[in-house]
N, C-alpha and C positions, 0 to 999 in steps of 0.2 A: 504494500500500500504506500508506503513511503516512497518507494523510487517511483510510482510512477506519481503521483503528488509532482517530486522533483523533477520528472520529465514534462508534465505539464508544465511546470513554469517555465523552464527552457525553452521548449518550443516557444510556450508565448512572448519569452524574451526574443526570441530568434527571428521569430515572425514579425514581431516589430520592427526590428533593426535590420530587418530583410525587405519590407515596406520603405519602410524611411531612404534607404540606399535605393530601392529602386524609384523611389519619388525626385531624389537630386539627384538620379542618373541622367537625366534629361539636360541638365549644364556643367557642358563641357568644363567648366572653369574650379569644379569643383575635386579636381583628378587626387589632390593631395589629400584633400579630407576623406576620399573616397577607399585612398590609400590607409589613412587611419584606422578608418572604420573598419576596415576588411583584416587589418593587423587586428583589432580590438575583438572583433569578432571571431579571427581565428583564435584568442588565445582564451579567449571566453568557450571556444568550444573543447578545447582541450581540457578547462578545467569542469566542464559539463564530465567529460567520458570518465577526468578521474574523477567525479562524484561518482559517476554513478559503478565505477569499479568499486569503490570503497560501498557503496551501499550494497549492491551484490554480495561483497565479501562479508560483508557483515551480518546478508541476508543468510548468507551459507553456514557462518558461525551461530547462529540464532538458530536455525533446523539443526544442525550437528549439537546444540546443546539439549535441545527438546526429541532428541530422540534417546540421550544419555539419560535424560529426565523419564522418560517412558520406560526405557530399561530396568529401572531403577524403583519405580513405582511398586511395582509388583512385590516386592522384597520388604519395602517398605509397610505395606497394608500388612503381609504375613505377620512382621511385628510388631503390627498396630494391635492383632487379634490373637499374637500369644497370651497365655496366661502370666500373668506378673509371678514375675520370681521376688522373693522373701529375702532380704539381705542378710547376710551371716552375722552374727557378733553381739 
């Protein structure tokens, strides 16, 4: 749910600034800023892919611990429903 949350606001950043650039593509005179923009935008897209690596990976660590958590349950209930042991002494 979260990465794609986070892929929606990317695209809609992208779709803006993909608007916008093709709105002042029409004057020539703007080749420097256009230059900016497309720097600005590639390095915004790069830090889009390593988001959304790092949410994958964090997606993967969150199922890999929830399935240690299921493993584990089971063991768990059995000594919920042993009978209590009596301490010595």
């Amino acid at each position: 749910m979260f990465l794609t949350k986070q892929h929606l606001v990317m695209a809609r950043t992208l779709a803006v600034a993909i608007v916008a650039t093709a709105g002042l593509a029409s004057c020539a005179t703007y080749k420097e800023e256009f230059a900016g923009i497309n720097s600005r935008l590639d390095q915004l897209d790069t830090k889009v892919q390593g988001a959304a690596q790092s949410a994958e990976s964090a997606n993967q660590s969150a199922q890999q611990a929830n399935q240690r958590l299921d493993q584990i349950e089971g063991r768990v209930q059995q000594l919920e429903r042993a009978p209590r042991r009596t301490p010595r002494g």
